[in-house]
C-alpha angles and dihedrals in degrees: 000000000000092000088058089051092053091031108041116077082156117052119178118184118201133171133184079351092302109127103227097185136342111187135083136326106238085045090058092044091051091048101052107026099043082176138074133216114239116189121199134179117196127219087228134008118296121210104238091228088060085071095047092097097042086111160306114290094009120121141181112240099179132004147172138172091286111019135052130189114195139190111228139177121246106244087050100063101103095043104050082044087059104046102044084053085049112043096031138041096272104199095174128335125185127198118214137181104229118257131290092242098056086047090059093037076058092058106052089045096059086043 
C-alpha cells in the first residue's frame, strides 16, 4: 500500500457500495488514527517502567532492552518526543504516522 500512500491526494472508501469516506489522505489518517507511532532506540538499555509516565492515552505497542515503539496521540507528540530526548539516553527516534492498512482496517471497524 505504500504506492497509494506517494501516488492518492484524493482517497474514496467504499464497502458493499456505501461510501465510507471521499476526501484526503491525510484527512482519513487523522480521523481514524488519531495516534502516531514514535520509535526510539536507546544508547543503553531503559527499565519499561521508566516510560510509564510519559503521558495520558500513550502506550507502548512493542519493546525490548534498547528499543521502544509508542502509541501516542497526536497532540502529544511534541511533548512525549521531548521528554524521552530529555529524561533517557535517546540514540535515534522516528515518528511515523501508522500504516495505511491499519488505518483502513480503522475504518471498516468504526462502519
Amino acid at each position: 500500500m505504500g504506492d497509494v500512500t506517494a501516488l492518492a491526494s484524493r482517497v474514496l472508501v467504499i464497502d458493499h457500495g456505501r461510501l465510507h469516506f471521499d476526501g484526503d489522505l491525510s484527512a482519513l489518517v487523522e480521523r481514524h488514527a488519531p495516534y502516531r507511532l514514535v520509535r526510539v532506540t536507546f544508547r543503553e538499555p531503559v527499565e519499561p517502567a521508566a516510560l510509564a509516565t510519559l503521558g495520558e492515552g500513550v502506550e507502548i505497542v512493542a519493546s525490548d532492552a534498547a528499543e521502544v515503539t509508542a502509541r501516542v496521540p497526536r497532540g502529544l507528540t511534541t511533548r512525549v518526543t521531548a521528554r524521552l530526548l530529555a529524561e533517557h539516553p535517546v540514540e535515534d527516534i522516528a515518528i511515523e504516522d501508522p500504516p495505511i492498512e491499519d488505518v483502513i482496517r480503522a475504518v471498516f471497524a468504526g462502519a
